[in-house]
C-alpha positions in Angstrom: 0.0 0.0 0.0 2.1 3.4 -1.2 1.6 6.6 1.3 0.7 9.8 -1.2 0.1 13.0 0.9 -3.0 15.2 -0.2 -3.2 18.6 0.7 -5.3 21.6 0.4 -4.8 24.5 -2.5 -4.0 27.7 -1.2 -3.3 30.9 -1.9 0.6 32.0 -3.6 0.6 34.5 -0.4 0.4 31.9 1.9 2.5 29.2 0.7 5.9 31.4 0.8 7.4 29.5 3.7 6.4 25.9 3.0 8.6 24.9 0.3 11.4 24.4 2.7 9.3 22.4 5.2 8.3 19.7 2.3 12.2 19.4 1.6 12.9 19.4 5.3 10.7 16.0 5.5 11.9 14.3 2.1 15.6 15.0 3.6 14.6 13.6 6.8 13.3 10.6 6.0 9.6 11.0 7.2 8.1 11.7 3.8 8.0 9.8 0.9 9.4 12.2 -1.6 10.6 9.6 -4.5 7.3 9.3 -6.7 7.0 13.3 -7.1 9.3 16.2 -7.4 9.5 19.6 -8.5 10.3 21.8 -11.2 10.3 25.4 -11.0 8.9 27.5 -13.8 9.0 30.6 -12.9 9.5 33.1 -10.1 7.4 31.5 -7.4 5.8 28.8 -9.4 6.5 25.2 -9.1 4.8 22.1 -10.8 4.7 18.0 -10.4 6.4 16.0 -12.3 6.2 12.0 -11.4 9.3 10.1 -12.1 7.4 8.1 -15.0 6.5 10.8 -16.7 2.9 10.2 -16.2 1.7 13.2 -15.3 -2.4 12.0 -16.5 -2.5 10.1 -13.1 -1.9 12.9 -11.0 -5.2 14.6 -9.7 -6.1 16.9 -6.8 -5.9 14.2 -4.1 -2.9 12.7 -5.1 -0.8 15.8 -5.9 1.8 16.4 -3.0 1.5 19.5 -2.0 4.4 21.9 -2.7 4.7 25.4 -1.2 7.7 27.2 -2.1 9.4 29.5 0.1 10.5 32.5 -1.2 14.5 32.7 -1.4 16.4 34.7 0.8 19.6 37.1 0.1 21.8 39.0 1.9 23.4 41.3 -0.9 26.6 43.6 -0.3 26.0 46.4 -1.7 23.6 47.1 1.6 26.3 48.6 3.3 26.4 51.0 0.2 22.5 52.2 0.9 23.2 52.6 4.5 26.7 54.4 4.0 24.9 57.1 1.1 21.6 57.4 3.7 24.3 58.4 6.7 26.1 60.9 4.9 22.9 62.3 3.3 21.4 62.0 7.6 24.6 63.6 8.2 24.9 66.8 6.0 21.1 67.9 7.2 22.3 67.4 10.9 25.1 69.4 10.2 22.8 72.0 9.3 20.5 71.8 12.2 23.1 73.1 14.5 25.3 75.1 12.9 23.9 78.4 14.2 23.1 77.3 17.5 26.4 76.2 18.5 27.9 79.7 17.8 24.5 81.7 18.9 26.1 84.4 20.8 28.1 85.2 17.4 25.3 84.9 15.5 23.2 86.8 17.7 25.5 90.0 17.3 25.8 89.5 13.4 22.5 89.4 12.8 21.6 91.8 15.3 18.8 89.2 17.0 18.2 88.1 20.3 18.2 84.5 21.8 14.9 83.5 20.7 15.3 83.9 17.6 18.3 81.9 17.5 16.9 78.6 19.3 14.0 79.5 16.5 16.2 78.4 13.8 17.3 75.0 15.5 13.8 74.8 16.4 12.2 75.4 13.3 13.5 71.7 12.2 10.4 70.6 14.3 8.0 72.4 13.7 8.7 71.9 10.0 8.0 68.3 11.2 4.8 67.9 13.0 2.4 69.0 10.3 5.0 67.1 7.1 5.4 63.6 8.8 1.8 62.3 7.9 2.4 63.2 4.1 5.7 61.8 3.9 4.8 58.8 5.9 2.5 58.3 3.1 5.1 58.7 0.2 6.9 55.9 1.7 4.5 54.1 2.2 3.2 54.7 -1.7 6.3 55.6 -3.6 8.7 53.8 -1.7 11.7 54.8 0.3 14.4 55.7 -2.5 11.7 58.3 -4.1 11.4 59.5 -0.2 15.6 59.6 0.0 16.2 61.4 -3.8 12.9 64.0 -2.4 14.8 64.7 1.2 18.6 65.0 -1.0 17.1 67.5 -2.8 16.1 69.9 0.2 18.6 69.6 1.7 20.9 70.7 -1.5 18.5 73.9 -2.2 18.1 75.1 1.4 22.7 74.8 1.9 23.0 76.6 -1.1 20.4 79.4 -0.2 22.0 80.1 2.8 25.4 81.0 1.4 24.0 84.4 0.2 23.2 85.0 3.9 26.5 85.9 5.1 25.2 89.7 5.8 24.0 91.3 9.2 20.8 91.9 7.2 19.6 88.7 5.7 18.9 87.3 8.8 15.3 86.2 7.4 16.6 84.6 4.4 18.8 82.5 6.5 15.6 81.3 8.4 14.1 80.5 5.5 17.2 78.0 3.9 16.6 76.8 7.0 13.0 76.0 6.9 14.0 74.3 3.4 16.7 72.3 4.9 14.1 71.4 8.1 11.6 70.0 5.1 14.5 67.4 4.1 14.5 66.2 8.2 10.8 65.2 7.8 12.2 63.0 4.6 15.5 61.7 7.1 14.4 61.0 10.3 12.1 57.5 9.8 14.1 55.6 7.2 16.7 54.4 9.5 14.4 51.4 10.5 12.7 51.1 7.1 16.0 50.7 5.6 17.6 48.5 7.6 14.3 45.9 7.7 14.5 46.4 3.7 18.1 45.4 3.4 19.6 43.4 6.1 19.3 40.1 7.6 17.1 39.4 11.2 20.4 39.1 12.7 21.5 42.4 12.0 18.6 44.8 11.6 19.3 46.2 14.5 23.1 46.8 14.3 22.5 48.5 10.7 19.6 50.7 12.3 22.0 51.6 15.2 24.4 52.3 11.7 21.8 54.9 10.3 21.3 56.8 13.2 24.7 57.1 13.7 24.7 59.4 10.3 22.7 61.6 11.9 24.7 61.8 15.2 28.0 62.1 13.3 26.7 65.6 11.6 25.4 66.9 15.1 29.0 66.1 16.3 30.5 68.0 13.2 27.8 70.3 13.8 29.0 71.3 17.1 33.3 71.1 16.5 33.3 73.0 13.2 31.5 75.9 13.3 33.5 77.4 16.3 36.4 76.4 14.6 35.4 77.8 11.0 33.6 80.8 12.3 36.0 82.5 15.2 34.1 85.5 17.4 36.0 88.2 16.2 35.2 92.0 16.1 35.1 93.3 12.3 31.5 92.6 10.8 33.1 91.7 7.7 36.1 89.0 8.7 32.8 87.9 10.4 30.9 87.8 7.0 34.2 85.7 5.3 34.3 83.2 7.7 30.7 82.6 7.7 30.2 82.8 4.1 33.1 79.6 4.0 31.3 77.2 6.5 28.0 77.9 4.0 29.7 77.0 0.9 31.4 74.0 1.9 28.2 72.5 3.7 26.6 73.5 0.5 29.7 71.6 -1.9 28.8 68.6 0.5 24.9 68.2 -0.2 25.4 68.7 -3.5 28.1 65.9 -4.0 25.5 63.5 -1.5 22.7 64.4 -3.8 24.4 63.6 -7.2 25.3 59.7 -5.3 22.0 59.7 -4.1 20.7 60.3 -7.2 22.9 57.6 -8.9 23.5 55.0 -6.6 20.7 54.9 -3.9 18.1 51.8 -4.7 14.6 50.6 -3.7 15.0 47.6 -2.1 17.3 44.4 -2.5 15.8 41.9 -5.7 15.4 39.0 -2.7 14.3 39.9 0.7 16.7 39.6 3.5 14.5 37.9 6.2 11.5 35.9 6.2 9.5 38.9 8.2 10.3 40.7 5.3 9.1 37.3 3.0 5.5 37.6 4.8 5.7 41.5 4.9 6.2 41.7 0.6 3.4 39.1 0.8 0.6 41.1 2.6 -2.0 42.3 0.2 -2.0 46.0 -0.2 -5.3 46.7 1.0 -4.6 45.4 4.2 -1.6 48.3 4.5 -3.7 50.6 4.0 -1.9 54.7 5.3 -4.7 55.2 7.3 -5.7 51.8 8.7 -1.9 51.4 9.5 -2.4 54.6 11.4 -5.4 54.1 13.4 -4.0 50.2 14.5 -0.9 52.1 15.7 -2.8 54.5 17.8 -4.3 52.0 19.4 -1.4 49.6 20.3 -1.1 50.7 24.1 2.7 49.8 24.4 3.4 51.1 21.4 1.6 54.8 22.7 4.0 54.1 26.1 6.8 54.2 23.8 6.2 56.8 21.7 5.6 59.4 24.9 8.9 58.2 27.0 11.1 58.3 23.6 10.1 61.6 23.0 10.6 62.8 26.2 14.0 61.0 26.1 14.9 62.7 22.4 12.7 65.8 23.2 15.4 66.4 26.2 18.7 65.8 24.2 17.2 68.3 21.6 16.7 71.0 24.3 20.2 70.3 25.4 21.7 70.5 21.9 19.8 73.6 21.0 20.9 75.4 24.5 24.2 73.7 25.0 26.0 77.0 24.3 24.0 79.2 26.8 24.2 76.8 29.3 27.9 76.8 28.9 28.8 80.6 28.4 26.7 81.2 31.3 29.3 79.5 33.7 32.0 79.8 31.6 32.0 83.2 30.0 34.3 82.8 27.0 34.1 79.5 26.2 32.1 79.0 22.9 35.0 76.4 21.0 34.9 74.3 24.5 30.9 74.7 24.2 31.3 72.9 21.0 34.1 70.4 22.4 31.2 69.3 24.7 28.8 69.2 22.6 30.9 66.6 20.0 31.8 64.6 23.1 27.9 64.0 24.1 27.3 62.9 20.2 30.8 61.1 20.2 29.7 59.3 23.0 26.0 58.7 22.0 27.4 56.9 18.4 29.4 54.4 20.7 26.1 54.1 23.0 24.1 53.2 19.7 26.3 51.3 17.9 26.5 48.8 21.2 23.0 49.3 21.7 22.9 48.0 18.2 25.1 45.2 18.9 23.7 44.1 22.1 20.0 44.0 20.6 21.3 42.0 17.9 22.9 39.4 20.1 20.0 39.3 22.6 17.0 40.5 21.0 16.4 42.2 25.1 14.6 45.4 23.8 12.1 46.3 26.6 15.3 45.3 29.0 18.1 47.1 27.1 15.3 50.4 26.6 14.5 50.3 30.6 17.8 50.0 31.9 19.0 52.9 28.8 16.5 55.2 29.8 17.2 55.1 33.9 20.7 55.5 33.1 20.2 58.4 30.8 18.8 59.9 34.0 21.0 59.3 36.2 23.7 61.0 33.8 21.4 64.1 33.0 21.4 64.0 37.4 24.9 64.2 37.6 25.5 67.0 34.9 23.4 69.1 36.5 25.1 69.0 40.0 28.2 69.3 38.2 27.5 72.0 35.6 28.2 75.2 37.8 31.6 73.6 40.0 33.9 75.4 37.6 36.0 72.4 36.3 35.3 72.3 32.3 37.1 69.0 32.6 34.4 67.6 35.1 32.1 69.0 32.4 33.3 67.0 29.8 33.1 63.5 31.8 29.7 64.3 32.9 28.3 65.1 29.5 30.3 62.4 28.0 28.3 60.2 29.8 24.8 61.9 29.9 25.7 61.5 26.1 26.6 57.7 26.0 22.9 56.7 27.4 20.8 59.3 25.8 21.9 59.7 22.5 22.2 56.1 22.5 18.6 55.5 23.0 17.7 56.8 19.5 18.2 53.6 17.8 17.1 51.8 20.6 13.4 53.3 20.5 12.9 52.7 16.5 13.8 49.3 16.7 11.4 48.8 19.7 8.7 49.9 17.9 9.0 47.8 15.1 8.9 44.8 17.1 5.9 46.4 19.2 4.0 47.5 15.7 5.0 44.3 12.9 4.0 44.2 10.3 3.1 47.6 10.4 5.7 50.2 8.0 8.2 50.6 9.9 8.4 54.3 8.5 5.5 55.1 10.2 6.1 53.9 13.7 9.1 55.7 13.0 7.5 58.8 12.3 5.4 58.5 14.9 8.0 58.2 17.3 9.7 61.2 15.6 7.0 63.4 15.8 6.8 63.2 19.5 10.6 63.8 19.6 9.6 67.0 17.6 6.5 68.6 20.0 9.0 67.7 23.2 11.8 69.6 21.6 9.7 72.6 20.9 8.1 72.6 24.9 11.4 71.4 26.2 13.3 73.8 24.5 11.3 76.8 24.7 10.4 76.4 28.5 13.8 75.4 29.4 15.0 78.7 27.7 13.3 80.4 29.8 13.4 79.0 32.7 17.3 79.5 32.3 16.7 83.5 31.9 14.8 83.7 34.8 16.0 81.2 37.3 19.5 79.7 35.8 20.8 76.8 34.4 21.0 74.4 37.3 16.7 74.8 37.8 16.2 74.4 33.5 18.3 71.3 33.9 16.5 69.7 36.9 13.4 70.7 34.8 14.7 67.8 31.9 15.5 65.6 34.8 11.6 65.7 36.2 9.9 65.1 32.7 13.3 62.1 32.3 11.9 60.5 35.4 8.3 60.6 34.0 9.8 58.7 30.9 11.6 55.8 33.2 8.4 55.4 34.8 6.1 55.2 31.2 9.2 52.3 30.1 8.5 50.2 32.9 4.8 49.8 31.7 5.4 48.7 28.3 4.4 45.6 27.5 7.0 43.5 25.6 5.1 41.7 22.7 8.1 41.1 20.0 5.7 40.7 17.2 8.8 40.4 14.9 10.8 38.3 16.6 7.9 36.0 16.6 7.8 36.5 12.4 11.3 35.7 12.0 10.7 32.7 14.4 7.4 31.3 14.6 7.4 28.1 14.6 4.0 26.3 12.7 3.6 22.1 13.4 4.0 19.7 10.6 2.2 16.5 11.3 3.9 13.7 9.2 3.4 10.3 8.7 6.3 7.8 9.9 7.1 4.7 8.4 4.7 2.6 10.7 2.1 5.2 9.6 1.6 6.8 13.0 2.0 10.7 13.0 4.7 12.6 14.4 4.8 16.4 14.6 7.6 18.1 13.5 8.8 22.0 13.3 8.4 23.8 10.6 10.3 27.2 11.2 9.5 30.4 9.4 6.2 29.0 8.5 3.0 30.6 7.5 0.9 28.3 7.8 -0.1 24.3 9.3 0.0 21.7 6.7 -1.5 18.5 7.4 -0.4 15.1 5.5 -2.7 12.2 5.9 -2.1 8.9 5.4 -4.5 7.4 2.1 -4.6 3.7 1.5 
């Protein structure tokens, strides 16, 4: 009596991952595999061919049934994307904190006051709350290279407008290369999840996400060494005008050289997917990813909501501090705007090590409400210590407290976007990304503007324990999330495989990476 599995038809989009569980059994020994095997005809598409040739005595009940698993790839040239995306992440960073670094010079060549010069730091988010819905859908619609070559192109206009700004009275042109340079953020900030899901292997998403943000710290590092060094506080209104005028032209020769490469080199998406989350993800229908759906299903995932608050109170914070880093310094040490900046690059400095063994560590121990908990509590504890040790007059002591503030906090940004794709799969990881940002974005604009003035009215030690409160509130909102790894659980679910043994009693096997159960029956 000869064993021949049946099977029931099903749908391409759900057969992806059971190709490989099929060979698994024949391999093992508990299948009968030698009266059928396959042929493949096409991409995806498989058909039976019996060993006699005789395909006329195959029918629906006899036909094993064969569901191919969709190939997987890790290509090279990934490192490529991510390397272009970072220096594109980098050069709009760069641009973000230029002014404020240096405000007190700026302040007198332009003639403003403070406010005005936290305004253009700050007008990077508020260029971002109303743009993120819009560009979310873009990438969700176009796809994330259209998103990249869109954000390039900003950020190239809005450098080069800003090198005719280097006069005392173009003040509100400069704003405005700024606000087109802030657009290219809202076209930044999400994609370094989206791109690392799109391109690299569940063993290293997070690592190459850690990568991406790491861009984006690099140019706030730059963004706070060069322009004291390019731009010295001298007196003449003119050597003023020269020096500025250089540190516009050569950010602007850099965007325009990351544009061009963007334009050339960056791609959609690998021609294989990288992971089997990103197998079933490129196997959902459209219609149920719908923008707004997708929206509305993240609004209502409760840990997801937790994490979105704490992160940007977290980010929100190390805004405020970038933006007001140079106030905070002059105030207790009168003089010291290169040092200012010297601080400033050893918070970021520290923050890209932070990430990249955030990165690391996730990738190793796939620990994420853990790793964000313990991140958070010590980003406290190091915004606690730079405050008591702000105002003791030892810029050294300065430097080691920041450095360290810097390490856990700036390290949290890659921490939070992976988080919330494993909270929100199979949602776009674009938009719990710029969801996430957007929260960043509203925090910055409170955090910053209260802090301001709670620093021209009461000092810097009370604006600083004002961060530390709302930090505290964050520690306490990352304690209550709820750790569902909905990816993890993609990458490695596990679906049962009842097979028949030689006796003909069933066994169960693993099938992992499956979709879907598959039952073979014995038929005599």
């Amino acid at each position: 009596m000869q064993q021949k599995p049946q099977g029931k038809r099903f749908h391409r989009s759900n057969m992806s991952s059971q190709d490989e569980s099929h060979q698994d059994l024949c391999d093992d020994g508990g299948l009968d595999c030698s009266q059928t095997r396959k042929q493949r005809t096409g991409f995806g598409e498989y058909s039976q061919l019996d060993n006699n040739s005789d395909t006329s005595e195959i029918t629906d009940m006899d036909t094993v049934l064969i569901f191919p698993r969709m190939e997987t790839k890790l290509y090279k040239r990934r490192w490529l994307m991510l390397f272009i995306f970072s220096a594109y992440s980098m050069s709009n960073a760069f641009m973000w904190l230029q002014y404020s670094i240096i405000g007190n010079i700026f302040m007198r060549f332009y003639n403003i006051d403070s406010l005005a010069i936290d305004w253009l730091s700050m007008i990077f988010f508020l260029t971002y709350i109303p743009l993120i819905l819009p560009v979310m859908w873009v990438l969700d619609n176009r796809g994330i290279r259209d998103v990249v070559v869109v954000g390039a192109a900003f950020n190239c206009i809005g450098a080069w407008i800003k090198t005719g700004t280097a006069h005392p009275g173009m003040f509100a042109m400069t704003l405005f290369g700024q606000f087109v340079c802030s657009i290219a953020t809202v076209f930044i900030l999400g994609i370094p999840s989206r791109l690392a899901s799109l391109w690299f292997g569940q063993h290293e998403v997070s690592t190459a996400c850690a990568v991406g943000v790491l861009g984006n710290q690099m140019g706030i590092a730059i963004g706070f060494l060069l322009p004291p060094i390019l731009v010295p506080n001298v007196d003449d209104v003119d050597e003023l005008a020269y020096y500025i005028r250089i540190m516009f032209y050569t950010s602007a020769g850099v965007a325009t050289l990351i544009f061009i490469l963007v334009v050339i080199v960056f791609q959609e998406k690998p021609e294989l997917p990288p992971s089997q989350s990103q197998v079933q993800a490129r196997s959902t229908p459209p219609e149920e990813n719908s923008y707004m759906s997708s929206i509305l299903r993240l609004l209502r995932n409760k840990s997801f909501m937790l994490l979105m608050v704490s992160y940007g109170l977290n980010v929100g914070c190390f805004y405020s501090i970038s933006t007001l880093l140079n106030r905070m310094i002059i105030d207790q040490y009168p003089g010291e705007e290169v040092n200012a900046g010297r601080i400033g690059l050893t918070i970021v400095v520290a923050g890209m090590a932070g990430s990249l063994i955030c990165g690391i560590w996730l990738d190793k121990t796939k620990t994420y409400k853990q790793t964000a908990l313990a991140v958070y509590v010590l980003s406290l504890i190091g915004m606690v210590i730079y405050t008591f040790t702000l105002n003791l007059g030892y810029l050294w002591v300065v430097f080691v407290t920041a450095g360290t503030l810097g390490f856990f906090m700036t390290g949290y940004l890659p921490l939070g976007f992976e988080f919330a794709v494993e909270l929100t799969y199979p949602e776009s990881e674009g938009t719990s990304s710029g969801l996430l940002n957007c929260s960043a974005q509203i925090f910055g604009i409170i955090f910053t503007i209260s802090q301001g003035k709670i620093i021209d009215r009461w000092g810097t030690f009370a604006g600083n324990i004002f961060l530390c409160i709302f930090l505290l509130i964050g520690s306490i909102l990352t304690g209550l999330i709820k750790s569902d790894l909905r990816r993890q659980k993609a990458n490695l679910q596990q679906a049962e495989v009842r097979t028949v043994s030689p006796t003909g009693s069933v066994t169960s096997g693993k099938d992992y990476g499956a979709t879907a159960t598959v039952h073979w029956q014995r038929q005599s």
